[in-house]
C-alpha positions in Angstrom: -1.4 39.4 -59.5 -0.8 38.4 -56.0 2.0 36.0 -55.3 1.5 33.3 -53.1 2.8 31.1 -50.3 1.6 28.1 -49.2 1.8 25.1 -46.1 2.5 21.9 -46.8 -1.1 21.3 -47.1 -1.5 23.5 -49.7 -3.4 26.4 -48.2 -2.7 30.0 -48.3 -0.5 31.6 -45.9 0.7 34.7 -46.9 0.2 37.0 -50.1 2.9 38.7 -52.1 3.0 41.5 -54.4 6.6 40.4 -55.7 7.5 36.6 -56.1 9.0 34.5 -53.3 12.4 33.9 -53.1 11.1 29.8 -53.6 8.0 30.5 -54.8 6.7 32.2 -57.8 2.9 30.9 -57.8 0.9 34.3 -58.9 -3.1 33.8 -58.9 -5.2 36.5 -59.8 -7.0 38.6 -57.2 -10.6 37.6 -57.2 -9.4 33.5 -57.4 -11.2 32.0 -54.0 -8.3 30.9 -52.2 -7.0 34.3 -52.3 -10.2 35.9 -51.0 -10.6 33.4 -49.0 -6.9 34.2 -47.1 -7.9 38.1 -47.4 -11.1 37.0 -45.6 -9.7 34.9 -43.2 -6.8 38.3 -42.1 -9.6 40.7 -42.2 -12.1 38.2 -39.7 -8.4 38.0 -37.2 -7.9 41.8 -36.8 -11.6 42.3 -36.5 -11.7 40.1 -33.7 -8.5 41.9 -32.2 -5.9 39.2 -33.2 -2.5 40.6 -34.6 0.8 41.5 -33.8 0.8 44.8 -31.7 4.1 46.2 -33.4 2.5 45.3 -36.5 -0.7 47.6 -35.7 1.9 50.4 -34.4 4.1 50.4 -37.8 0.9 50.3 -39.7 -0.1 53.5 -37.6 3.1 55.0 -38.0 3.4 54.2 -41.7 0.5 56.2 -42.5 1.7 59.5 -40.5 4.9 59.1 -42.2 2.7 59.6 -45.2 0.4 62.0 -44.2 3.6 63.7 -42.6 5.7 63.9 -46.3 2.3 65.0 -48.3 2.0 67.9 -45.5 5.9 69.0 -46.2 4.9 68.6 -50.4 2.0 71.0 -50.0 3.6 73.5 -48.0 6.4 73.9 -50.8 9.1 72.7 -48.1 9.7 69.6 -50.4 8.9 68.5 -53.8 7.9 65.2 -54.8 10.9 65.3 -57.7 13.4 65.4 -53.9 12.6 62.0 -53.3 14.2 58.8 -54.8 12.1 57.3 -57.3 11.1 54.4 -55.5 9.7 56.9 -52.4 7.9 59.2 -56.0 6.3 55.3 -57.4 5.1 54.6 -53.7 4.1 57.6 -52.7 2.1 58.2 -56.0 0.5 54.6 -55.7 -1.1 55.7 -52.6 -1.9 58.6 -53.4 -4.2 56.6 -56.1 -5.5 54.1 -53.6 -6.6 56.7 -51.3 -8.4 58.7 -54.6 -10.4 55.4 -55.0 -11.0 54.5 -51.7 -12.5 57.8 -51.2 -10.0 59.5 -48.6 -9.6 56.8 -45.9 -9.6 59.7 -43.6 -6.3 61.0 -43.7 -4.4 62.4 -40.4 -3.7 65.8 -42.1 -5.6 66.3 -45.6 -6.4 64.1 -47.9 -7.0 66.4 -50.8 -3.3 66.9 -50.9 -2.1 66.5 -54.5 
């Protein structure tokens, strides 16, 4: 369940996956005001507005990724070398790409 934030008018602005430090409102994913605020996020980046640094770490987050599955699958590193937390994220992408169907990967996305 997504955590939420709101204005002092009530409406969405931002999404959580953990609680806010002063606000623990969950909803569940499909609730309207959350797609509604998913909506509105996706309608801003398609028209080009966003944070540039944001777009850039998004961008660099994912070769990061694609960078640490290419080091797994050449033997240089096994998954077991990381800290648990780095295993439970990796691993929970790993499963969001699998369902999304790829996502087109910057190096393989048939890694496992």
């Amino acid at each position: 369940m997504p955590y939420v934030a709101r204005d002092d008018d009530g409406h969405i602005v931002a999404l959580s996956e953990y609680p806010f430090a002063d606000q623990a409102e969950d909803l569940p994913p499909d609730h309207p005001e959350v797609l509604d605020f998913v909506g509105r996020v996706v309608a801003l980046r398609e028209e080009g507005v966003g944070d540039p640094f944001l777009d850039a770490d998004l961008d660099f987050v994912r070769v990061a990724e694609d960078l640490i599955e290419l080091l797994i699958s050449k033997g240089v590193i096994a998954l077991a070398d990381l800290p648990p937390e780095a295993q439970e994220k990796l691993m929970g992408r790993r499963a969001l790409r699998h369902s999304l169907g790829g996502t087109g990967g910057l190096v393989n996305d048939e890694v496992e």
